[in-house]
C-alpha positions as CSV (number, residue, x, y, z in Angstrom):
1,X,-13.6,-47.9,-167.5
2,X,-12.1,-46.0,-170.5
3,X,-7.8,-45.0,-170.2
4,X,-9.1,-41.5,-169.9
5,X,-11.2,-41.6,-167.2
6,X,-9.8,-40.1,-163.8
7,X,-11.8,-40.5,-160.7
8,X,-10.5,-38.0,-158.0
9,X,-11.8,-38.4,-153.8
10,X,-11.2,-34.7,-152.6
11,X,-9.7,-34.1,-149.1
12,X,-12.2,-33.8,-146.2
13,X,-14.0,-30.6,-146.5
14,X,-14.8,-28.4,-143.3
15,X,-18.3,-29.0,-143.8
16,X,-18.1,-32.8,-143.5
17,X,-17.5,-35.3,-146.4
18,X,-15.3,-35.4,-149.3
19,X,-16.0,-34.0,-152.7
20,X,-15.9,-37.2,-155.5
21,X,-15.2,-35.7,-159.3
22,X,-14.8,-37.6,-162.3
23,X,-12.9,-36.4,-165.8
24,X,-14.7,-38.7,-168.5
25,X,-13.7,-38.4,-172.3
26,X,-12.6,-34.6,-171.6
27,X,-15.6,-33.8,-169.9
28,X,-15.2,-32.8,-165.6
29,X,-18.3,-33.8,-163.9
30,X,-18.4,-33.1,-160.0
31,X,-20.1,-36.4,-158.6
32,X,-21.3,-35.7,-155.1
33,X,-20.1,-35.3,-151.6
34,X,-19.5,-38.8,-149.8
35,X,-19.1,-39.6,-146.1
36,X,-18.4,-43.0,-147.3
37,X,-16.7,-45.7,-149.5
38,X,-20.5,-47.1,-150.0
39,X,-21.7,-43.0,-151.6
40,X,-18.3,-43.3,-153.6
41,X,-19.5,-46.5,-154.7
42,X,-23.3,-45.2,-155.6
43,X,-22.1,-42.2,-157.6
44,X,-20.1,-43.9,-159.6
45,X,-22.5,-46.6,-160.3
46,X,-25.1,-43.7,-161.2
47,X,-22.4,-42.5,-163.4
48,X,-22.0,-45.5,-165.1
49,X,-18.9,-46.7,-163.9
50,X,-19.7,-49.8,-161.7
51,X,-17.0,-52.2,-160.8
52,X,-14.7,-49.5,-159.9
53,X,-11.6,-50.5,-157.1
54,X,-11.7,-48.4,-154.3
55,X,-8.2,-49.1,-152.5
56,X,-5.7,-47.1,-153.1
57,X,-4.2,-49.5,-155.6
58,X,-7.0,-48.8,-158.0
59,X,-7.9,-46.0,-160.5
60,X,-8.8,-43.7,-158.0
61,X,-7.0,-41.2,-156.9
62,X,-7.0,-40.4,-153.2
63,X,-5.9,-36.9,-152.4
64,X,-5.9,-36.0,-147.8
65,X,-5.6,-39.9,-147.6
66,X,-7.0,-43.1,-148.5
67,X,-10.4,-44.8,-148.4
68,X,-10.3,-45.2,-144.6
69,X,-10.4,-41.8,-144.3
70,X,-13.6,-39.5,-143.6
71,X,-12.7,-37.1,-141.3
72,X,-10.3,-34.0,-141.1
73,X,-8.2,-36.1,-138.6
74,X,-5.6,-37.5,-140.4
């Protein structure tokens, strides 16, 4: 994964799920809505970015909590 690349796991929405965007070489792509680490996983792999640690200690950036979170009740 390139030192520019920011992955970003959106708070849970209203509607259910959290919103999963990506900034990639300047370029802000909205990756999908996920209800769980596995769609996380699946939309960065379609992305291209495979291999991608999904703990809080990795590149990702976890805003409304970490990855056990997946509902508004935090």
């Amino acid at each position: 994964m390139a030192d520019q690349t920011e992955i970003v796991i959106h708070p849970v929405s209203p509607q259910g799920g959290r919103k999963v965007t990506a900034h990639v070489l300047g370029v802000d792509a909205d990756l999908g809505r996920a209800f769980t680490p596995a769609d996380v996983s699946e939309f960065l792999r379609r992305a291209g970015l495979e291999d991608v640690d999904l703990s809080e200690a990795g590149p990702i950036r976890w805003e409304g909590g970490g990855p056990e979170v997946w509902t508004g009740d935090i």
